[in-house]
N, C-alpha and C positions, 0 to 999 in steps of 0.2 A: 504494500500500500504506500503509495505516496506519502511524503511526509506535508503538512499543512504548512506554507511558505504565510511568512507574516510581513509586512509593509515595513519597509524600515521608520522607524521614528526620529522626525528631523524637530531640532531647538533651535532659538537664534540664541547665541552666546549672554543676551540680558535672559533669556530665562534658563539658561546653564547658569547664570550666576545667581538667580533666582533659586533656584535648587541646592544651591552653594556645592557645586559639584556633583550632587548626588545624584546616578544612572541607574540605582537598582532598579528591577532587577534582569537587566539588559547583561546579553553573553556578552556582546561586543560594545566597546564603545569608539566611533570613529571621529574624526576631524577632518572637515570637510570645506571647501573652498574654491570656487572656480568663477569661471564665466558663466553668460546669459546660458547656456546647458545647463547650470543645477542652478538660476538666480530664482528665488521663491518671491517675488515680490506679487504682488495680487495680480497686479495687470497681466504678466506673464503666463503664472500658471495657466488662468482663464485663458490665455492665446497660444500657445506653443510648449506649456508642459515643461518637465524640466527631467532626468535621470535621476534622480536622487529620489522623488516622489513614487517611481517607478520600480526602484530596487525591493527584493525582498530577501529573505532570510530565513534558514530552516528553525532557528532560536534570535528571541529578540534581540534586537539591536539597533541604537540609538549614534543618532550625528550630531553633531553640534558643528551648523552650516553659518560660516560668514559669509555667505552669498545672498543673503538675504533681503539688505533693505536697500536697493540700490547701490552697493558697492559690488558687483558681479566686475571682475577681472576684466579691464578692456586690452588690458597689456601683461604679458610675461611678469614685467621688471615693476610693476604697481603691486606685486603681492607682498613686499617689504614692506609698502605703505600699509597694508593692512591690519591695523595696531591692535585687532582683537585674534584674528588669525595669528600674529609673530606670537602674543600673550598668552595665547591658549597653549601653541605649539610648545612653547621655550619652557612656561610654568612660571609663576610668579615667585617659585622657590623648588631650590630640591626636591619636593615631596611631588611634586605632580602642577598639574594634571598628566596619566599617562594612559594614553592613548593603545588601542588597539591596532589601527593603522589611521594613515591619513587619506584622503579624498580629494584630486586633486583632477578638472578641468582645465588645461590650458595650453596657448599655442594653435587656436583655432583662428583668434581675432587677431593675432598676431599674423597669422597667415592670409588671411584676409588683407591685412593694412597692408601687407608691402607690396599685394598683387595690385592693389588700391592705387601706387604712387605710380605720380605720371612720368610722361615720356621727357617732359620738358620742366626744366626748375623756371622759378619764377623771373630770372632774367631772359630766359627763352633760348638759353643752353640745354644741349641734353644730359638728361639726370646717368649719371654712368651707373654703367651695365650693372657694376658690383652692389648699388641698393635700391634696384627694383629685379623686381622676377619675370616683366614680360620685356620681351623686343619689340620695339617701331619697326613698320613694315620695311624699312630701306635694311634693317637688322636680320631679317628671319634667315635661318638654312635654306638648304635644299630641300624639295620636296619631300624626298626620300627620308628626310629625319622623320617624319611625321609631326606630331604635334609639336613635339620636343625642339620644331624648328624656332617658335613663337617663345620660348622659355630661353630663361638668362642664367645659364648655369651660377657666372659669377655673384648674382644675386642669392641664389640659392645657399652657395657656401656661407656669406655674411648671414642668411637668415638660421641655417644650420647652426654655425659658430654661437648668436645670440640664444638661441634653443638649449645648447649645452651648457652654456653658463649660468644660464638660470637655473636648471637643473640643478646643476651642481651646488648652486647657492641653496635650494631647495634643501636640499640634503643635507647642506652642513651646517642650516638653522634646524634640522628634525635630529641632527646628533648633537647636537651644542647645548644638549640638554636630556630632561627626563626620557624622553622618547627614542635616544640613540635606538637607530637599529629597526624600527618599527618598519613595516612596509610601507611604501606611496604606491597607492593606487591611480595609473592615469586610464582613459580612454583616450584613442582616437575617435576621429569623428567621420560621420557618414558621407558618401560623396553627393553635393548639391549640385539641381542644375541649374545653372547661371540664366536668371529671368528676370521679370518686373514687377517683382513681391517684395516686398519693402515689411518695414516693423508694423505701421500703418495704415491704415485703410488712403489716408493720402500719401505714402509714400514717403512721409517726413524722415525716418530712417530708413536706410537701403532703398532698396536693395543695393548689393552688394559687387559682387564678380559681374553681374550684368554690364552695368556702366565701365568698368574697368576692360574689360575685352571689346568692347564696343571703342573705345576710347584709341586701343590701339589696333584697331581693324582686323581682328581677326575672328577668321569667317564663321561665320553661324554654325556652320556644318562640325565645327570641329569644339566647340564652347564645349561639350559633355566630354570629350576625352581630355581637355586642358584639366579640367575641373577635377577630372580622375587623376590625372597626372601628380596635380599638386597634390590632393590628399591622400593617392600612394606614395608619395615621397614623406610627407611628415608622419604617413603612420611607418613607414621604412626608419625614418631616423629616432623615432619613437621605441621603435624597439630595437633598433643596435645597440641607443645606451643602455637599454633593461636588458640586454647580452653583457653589456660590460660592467661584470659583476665589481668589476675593482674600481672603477672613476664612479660609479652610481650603484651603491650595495643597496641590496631589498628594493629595488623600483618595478613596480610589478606595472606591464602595459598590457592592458587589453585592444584588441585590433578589431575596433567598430565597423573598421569597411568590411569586411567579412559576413557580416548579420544580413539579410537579405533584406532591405529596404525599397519600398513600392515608391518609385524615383517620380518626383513633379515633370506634370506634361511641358513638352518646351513651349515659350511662349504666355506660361498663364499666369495670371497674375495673385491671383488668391492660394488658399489651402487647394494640396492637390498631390495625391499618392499621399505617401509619411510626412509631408512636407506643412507645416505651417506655413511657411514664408521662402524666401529663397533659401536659407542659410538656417533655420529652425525647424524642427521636426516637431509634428503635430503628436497626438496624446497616442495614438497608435504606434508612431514610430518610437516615441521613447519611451516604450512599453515591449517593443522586440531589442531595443539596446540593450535596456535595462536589464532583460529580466535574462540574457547571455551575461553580460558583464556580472551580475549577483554570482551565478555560480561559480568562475573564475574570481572572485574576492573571497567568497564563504571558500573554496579551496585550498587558499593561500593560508586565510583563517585558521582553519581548522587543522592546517598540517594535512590534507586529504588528497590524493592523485586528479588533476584535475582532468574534469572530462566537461566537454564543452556540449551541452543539448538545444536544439532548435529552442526556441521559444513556444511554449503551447497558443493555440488560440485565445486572442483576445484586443482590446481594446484600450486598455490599460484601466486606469482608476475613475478616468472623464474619457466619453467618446468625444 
């Protein structure tokens, strides 16, 4: 008989300190922190859901998410700022708080921004190769490269290089204190198609990769394989470091592009497949991330062999 999966139990840090630390009587207790993917703020959940709402767990287990009231990671290097995350992480003394693993969303928005930047800096020179990720059409390969013609490797490396140092930083504020040693938990994330879906019903945020390939002329036809391109690449360097057990010990990456996601039609603008928005996945899709990703965390957990299972039928917790 199956065993009965129970909803992970998420806190914002004032009512973890409301509790004065106390979790009973939860098996695990995690630290958790990311971008607009696990941000709980009302507006959101109501629009595009979040992975942390979506996880579940064979024995109770509680988070305590700084992603909460509008501080959802826009950047890598903004997780320093996060005076309740570094506070929870570090412990305000020896004694704790210590954590069962941490929960970490990031390096989405970041990949985003720099697909973002333009061809041309503001004196009307062009911005070099080395920090953006697409090419100006007088730039592209040969046919024959494929998509990979339109990509700036150079760019790539700078974005890679900034990916691992954060990491690394990551890691040696989670041992620079009670928590040495605990796992980080990341996801990669799903591949989006590049369209005209925006945060908003006007469009006031995003969309996102639409305007940006649009910007440097490349062609419609090939928008779904770029998109693929870059987000096999950061789940690629995503899990090299969690290969290298000795620059990044305990980083455990789950590989989101894998989970089989019902891809938005080209062209639309609304909710459409797993898709909220261009770059958000709606309460279905982060309901088949989620509930892959839980078993690979509850594995790691538990010290148990992991084995990866489709996701069963469903919807998640909001249709």
């Amino acid at each position: 008989m199956e065993a009965r999966l129970e909803h992970l139990q998420c806190l914002t840090p004032d009512e973890f300190r409301r509790r004065k630390g106390q979790l009973d009587p939860a098996r695990w207790r995690l630290l958790a922190h990311g971008d607009s993917w696990f941000s709980f703020t009302s507006a959101r959940v109501d629009a595009h859901a979040n992975l942390l709402e979506e996880l579940v767990f064979s024995q109770p287990t509680v988070a305590v998410s700084c992603a909460g009231h509008h501080n959802a990671l826009r950047r890598m290097v903004d997780l320093e700022g996060s005076r309740d995350f570094v506070q929870l992480l570090d412990g305000d003394d020896a004694s704790g708080p210590v954590w069962d693993g941490i929960l970490l969303s990031m390096g989405g928005n970041d990949l985003v921004a720099a697909a973002m930047v333009p061809a041309l800096l503001g004196n009307g020179q062009p911005t070099p190769l080395h920090q953006r990720l697409l090419r100006r059409q007088t730039e592209w390969d040969a046919p024959s490269k494929g998509v990979s013609r339109y990509f700036s490797e150079d760019g790539w490396l700078t974005y890679a290089e900034y990916v691992k140092a954060n990491l690394k930083h990551v890691l040696s504020m989670r041992d620079d204190g009670p928590n040495q040693g605990k796992p980080v938990f990341m996801h990669c994330y799903a591949v989006p198609m590049p369209r005209p879906a925006g945060e908003s019903a006007d469009a006031s945020s995003g969309p996102w990769l639409y305007p940006a390939l649009k910007a440097y002329a490349i062609p419609q036809a090939d928008w779904a394989a770029m998109s693929r391109l870059m987000l096999a690449k950061l789940a690629a360097l995503l899990k090299a470091c969690a290969a290298d057990t000795a620059q990044y010990p305990n980083l455990q990456v789950f590989d989101s592009t894998q989970v089989p996601i019902a891809p938005a039609a080209p062209g639309s603008s609304g909710i459409s497949g797993d898709w909220h928005n261009e770059i958000h996945l709606n309460h279905s899709g982060c309901f088949k991330i989620a509930r892959a990703w839980s078993t690979h965390i509850e594995a790691v957990l538990s010290g148990k062999p992991l084995v990866v299972a489709a996701p069963t039928k469903g919807r998640g917790r909001k249709g």
